[in-house]
MITI-282089 format. One line per field, with one value per residue: residue number from 1; y, z, x of N, C-alpha, C, O, CB in turn. Coordinates in steps of 0.02 Angstrom, whole numbers, plus 50000, padded with zeros to 5 digits. Glycine has a CB too. Layout:
% MITI-282089
resi = [NUM  ...]
nc2 = [Y  ...]
nc3 = [Z  ...]
nc1 = [X  ...]
cac2 = [Y  ...]
cac3 = [Z  ...]
cac1 = [X  ...]
cc2 = [Y  ...]
cc3 = [Z  ...]
cc1 = [X  ...]
oc2 = [Y  ...]
oc3 = [Z  ...]
oc1 = [X  ...]
cbc2 = [Y  ...]
cbc3 = [Z  ...]
cbc1 = [X  ...]
***
This chain:
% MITI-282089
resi = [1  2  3  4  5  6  7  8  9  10  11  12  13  14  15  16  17  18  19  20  21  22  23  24  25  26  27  28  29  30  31  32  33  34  35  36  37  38  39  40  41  42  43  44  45  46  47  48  49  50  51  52  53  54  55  56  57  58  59  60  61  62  63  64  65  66  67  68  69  70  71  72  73  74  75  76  77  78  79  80  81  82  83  84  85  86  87  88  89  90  91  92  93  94  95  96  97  98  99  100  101  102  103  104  105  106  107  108  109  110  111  112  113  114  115  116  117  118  119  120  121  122  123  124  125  126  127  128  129  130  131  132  133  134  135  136  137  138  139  140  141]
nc2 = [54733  54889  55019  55118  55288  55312  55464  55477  55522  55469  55352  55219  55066  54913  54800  54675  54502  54501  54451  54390  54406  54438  54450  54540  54541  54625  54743  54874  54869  54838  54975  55060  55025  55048  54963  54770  54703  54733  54718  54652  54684  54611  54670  54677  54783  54858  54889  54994  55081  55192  55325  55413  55556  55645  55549  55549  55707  55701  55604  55589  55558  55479  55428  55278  55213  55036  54835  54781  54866  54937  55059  55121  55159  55251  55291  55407  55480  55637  55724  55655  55565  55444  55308  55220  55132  55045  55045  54960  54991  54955  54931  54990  55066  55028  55008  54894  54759  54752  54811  54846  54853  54915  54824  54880  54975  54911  54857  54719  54641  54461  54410  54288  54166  54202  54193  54205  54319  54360  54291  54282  54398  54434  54497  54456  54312  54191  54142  53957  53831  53932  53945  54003  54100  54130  54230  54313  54211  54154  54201  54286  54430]
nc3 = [56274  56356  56464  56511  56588  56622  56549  56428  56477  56545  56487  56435  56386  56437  56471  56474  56513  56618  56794  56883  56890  56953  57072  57223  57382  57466  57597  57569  57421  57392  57406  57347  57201  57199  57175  57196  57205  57185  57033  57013  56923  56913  56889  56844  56936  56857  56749  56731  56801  56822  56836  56656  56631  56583  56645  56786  56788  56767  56859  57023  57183  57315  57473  57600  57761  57757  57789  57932  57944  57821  57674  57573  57397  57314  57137  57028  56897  56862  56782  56770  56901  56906  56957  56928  56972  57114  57238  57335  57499  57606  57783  57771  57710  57582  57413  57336  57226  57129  57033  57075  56949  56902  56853  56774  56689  56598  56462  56345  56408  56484  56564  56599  56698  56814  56978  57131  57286  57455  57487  57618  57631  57525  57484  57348  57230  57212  57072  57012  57016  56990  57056  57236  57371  57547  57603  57580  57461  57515  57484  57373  57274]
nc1 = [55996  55933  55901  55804  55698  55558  55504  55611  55726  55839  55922  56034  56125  56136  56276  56313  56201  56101  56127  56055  55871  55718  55562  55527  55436  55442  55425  55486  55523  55394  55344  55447  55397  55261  55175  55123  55227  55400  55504  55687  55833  55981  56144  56293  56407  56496  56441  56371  56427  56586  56467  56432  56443  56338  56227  56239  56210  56094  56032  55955  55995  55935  55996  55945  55934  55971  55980  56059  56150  56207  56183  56081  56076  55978  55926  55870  55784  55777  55683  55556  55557  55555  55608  55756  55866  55965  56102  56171  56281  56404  56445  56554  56554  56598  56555  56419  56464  56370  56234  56070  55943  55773  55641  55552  55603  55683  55717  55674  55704  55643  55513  55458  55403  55479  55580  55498  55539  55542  55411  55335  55283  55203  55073  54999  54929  55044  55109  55089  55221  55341  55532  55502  55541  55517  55580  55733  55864  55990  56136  56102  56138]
cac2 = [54764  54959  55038  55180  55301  55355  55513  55462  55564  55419  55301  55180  55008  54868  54788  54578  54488  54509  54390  54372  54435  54405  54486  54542  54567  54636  54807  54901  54838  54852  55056  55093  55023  55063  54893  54709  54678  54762  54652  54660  54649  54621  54654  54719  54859  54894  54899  55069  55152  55256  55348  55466  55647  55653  55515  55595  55765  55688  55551  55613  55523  55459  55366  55266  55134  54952  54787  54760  54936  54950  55097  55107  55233  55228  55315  55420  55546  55708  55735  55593  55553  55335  55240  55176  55073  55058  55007  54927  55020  54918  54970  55044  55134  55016  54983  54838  54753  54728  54848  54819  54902  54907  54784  54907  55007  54862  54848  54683  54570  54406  54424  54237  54116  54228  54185  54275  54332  54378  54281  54308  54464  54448  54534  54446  54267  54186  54080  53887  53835  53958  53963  54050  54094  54161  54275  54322  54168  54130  54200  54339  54467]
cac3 = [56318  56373  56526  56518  56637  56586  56519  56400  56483  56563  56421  56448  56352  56476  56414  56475  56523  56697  56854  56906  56883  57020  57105  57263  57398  57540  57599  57517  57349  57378  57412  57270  57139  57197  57179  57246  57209  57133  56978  57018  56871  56958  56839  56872  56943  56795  56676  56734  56855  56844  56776  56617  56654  56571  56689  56847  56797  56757  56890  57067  57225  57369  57530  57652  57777  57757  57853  57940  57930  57757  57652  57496  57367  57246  57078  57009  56864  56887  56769  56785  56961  56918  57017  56892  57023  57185  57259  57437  57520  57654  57840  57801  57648  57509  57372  57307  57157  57086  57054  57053  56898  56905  56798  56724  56659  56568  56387  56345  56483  56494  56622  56600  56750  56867  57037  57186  57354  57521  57499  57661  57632  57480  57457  57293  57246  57189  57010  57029  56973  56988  57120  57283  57446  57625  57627  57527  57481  57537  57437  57327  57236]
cac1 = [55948  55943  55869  55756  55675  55480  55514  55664  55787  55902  55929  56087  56115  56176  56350  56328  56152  56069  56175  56002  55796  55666  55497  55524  55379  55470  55372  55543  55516  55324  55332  55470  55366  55213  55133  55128  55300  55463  55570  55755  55874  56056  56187  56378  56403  56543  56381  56321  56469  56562  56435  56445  56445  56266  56187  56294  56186  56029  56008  55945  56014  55893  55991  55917  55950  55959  55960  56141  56206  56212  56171  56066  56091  55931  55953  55799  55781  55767  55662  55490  55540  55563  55669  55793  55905  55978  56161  56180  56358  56426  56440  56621  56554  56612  56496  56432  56493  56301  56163  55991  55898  55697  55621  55511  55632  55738  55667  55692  55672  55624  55480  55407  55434  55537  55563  55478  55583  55502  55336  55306  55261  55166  55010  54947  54939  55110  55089  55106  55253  55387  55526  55493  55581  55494  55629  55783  55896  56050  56200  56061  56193]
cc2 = [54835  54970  55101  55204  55314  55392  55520  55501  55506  55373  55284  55114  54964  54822  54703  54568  54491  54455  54355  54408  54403  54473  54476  54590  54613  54694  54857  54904  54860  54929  55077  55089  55050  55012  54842  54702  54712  54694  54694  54642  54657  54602  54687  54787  54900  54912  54944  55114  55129  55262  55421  55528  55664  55614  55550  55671  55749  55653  55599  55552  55505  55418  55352  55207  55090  54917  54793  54808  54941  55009  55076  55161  55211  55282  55341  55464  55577  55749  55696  55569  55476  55332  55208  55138  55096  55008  55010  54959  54973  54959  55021  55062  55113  55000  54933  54817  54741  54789  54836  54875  54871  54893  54805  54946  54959  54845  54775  54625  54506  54399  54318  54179  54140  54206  54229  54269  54369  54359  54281  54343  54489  54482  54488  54372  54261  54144  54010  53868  53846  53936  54008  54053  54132  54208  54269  54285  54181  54157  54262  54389  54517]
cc3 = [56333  56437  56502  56557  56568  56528  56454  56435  56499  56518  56425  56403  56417  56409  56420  56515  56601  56737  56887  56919  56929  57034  57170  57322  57463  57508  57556  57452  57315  57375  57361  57225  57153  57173  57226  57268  57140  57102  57001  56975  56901  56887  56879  56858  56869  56726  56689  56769  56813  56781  56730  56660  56657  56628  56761  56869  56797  56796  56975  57119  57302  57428  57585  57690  57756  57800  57849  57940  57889  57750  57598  57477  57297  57208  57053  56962  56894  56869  56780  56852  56970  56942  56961  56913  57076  57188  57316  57433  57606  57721  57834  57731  57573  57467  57357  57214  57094  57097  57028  57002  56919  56839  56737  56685  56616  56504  56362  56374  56485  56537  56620  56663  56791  56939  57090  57255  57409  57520  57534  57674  57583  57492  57377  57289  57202  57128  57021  56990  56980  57066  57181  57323  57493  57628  57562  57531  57498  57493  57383  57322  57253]
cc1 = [55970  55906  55846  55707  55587  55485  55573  55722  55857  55885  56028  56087  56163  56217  56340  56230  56131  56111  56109  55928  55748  55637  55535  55486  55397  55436  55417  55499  55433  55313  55379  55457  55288  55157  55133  55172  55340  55499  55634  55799  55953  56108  56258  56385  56442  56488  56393  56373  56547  56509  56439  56400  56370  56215  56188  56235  56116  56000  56028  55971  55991  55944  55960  55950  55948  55981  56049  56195  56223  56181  56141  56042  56034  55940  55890  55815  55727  55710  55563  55507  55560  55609  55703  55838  55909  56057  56189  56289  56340  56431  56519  56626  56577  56559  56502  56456  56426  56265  56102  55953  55833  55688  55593  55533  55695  55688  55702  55699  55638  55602  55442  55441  55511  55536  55546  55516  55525  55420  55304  55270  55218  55092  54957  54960  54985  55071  55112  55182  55339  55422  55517  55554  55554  55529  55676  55829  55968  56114  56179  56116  56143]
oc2 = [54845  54920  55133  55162  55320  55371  55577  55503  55505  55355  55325  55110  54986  54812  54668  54617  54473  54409  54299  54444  54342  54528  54425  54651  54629  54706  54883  54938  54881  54947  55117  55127  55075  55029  54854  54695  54717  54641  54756  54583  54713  54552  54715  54827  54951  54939  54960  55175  55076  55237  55475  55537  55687  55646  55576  55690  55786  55652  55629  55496  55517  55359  55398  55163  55095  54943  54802  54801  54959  55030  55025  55202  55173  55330  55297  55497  55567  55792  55732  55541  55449  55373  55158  55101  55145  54957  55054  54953  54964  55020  55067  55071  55148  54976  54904  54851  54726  54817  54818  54932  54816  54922  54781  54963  54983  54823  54776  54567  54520  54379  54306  54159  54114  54200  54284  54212  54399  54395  54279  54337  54546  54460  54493  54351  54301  54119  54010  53894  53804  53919  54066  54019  54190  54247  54237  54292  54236  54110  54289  54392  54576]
oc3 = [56324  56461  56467  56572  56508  56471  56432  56401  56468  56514  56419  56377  56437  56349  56373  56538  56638  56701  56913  56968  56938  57021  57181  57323  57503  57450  57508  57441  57261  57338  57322  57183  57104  57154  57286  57328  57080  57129  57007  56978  56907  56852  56934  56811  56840  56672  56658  56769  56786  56725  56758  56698  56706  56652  56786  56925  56829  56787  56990  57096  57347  57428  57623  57663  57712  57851  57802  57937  57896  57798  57568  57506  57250  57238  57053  56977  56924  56905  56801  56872  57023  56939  56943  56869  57099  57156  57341  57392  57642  57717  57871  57698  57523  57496  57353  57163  57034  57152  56971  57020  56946  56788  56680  56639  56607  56507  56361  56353  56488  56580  56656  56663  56796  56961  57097  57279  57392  57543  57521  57717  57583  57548  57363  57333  57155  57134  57046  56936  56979  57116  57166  57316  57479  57670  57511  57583  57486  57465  57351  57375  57235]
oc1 = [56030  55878  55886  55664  55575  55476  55576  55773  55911  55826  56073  56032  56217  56208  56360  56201  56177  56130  56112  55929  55744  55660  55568  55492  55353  55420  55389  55449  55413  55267  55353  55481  55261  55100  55138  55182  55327  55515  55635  55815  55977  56113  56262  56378  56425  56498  56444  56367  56562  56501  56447  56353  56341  56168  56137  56220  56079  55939  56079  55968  56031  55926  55942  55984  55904  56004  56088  56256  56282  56149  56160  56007  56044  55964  55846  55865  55674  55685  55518  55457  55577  55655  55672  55859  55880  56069  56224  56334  56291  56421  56538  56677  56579  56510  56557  56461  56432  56261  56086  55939  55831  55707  55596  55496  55751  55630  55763  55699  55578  55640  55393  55499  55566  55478  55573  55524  55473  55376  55244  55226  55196  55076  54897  54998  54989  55016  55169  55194  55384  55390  55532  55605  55570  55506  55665  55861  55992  56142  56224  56147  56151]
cbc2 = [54723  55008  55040  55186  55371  55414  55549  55474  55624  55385  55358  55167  55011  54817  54826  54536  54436  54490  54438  54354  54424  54365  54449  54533  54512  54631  54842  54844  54741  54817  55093  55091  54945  55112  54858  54653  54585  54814  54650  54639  54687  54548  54687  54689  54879  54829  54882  55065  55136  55321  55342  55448  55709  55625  55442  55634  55813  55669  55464  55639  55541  55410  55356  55259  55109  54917  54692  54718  54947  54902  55129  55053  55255  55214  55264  55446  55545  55745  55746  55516  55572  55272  55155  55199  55050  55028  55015  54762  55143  54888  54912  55009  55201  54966  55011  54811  54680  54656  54913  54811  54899  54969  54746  54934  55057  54786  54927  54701  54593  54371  54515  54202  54042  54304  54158  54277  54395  54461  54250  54317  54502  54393  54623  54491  54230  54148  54097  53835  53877  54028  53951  54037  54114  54121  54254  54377  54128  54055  54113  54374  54449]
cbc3 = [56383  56317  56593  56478  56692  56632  56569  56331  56554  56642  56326  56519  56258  56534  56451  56567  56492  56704  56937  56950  56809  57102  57098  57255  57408  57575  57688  57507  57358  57432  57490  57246  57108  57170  57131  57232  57207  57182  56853  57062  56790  57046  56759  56832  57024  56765  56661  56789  56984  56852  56795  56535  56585  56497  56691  56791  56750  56709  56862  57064  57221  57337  57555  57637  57809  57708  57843  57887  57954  57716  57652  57476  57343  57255  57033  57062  56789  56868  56733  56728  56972  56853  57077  56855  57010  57242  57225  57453  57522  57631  57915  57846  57672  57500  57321  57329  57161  57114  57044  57131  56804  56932  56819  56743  56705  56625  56312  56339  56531  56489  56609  56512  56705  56872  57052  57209  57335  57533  57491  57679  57635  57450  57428  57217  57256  57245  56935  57001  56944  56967  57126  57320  57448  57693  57704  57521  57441  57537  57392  57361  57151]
cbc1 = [55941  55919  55914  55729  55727  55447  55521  55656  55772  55912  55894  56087  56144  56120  56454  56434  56148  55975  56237  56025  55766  55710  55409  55564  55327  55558  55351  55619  55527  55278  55350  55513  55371  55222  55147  55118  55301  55531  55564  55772  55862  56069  56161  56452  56448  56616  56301  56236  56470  56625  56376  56422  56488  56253  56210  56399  56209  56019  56054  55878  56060  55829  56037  55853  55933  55983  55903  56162  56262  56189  56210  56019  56198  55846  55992  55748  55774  55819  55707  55487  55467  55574  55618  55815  55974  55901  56205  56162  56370  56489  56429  56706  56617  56657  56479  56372  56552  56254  56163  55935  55914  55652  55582  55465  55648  55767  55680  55710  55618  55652  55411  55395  55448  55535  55598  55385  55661  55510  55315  55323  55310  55165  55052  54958  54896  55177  55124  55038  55218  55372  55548  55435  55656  55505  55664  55809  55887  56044  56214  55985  56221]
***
């Protein structure tokens, strides 16, 4: 699998298979994609950081709050503007060991029977079937 922004400029190849892929409807998720619901591909952080010199120059750096006094550091080129990830920093500034890539930028993907997070908050209807959760489960990387 590889990751790629729109515009080709950020182009990366991930090194081991996703830890975990899921929709999630939370309002977040819903305003950085600009749809119903954002895909979350959680892989290790050691995939993508550090990152080469080239990514470093080419990838723009958005933070904002999150829940619990966390930090989150989303990842955008510079050039097309996409959201190519995001990585939650702890209240005393450490990072996490996972980062979330955007689904839409993961070529390759196995989109069929993913599970959806924050259905609460959904907006569209969920597919029969798959699993859900009201909220974000228990232990989520």
């Amino acid at each position: 699998m590889k990751v790629s922004c729109q515009c080709g400029t950020i182009t990366f190849p991930l090194r081991s298979p996703p830890l975990s892929v899921y929709h999630c409807h939370c309002t977040q998720c819903r305003k950085q994609s600009s749809s119903a619901f954002g895909t979350s591909v959680i892989v290790p952080a050691s995939d993508v950081f550090p990152l080469s010199p080239f990514l470093s120059s080419n990838l723009g750096i958005w933070t904002r709050p999150a829940n619990e006094g966390r930090t989150m550091d989303c990842y955008f080129c510079k050039t097309c503007g996409v959201r190519v990830m995001h990585r939650l920093r702890e209240p005393d500034g450490r990072e996490r060991d996972v980062v979330s890539l955007k689904g839409g930028c993961v070529e390759g993907l196995e989109w069929k029977g993913l599970p959806h997070i924050w259905t609460k908050s959904a907006v569209v209807e969920i597919p029969e079937g798959v699993r859900t959760w009201e909220m974000a489960p228990e232990g989520l990387p």
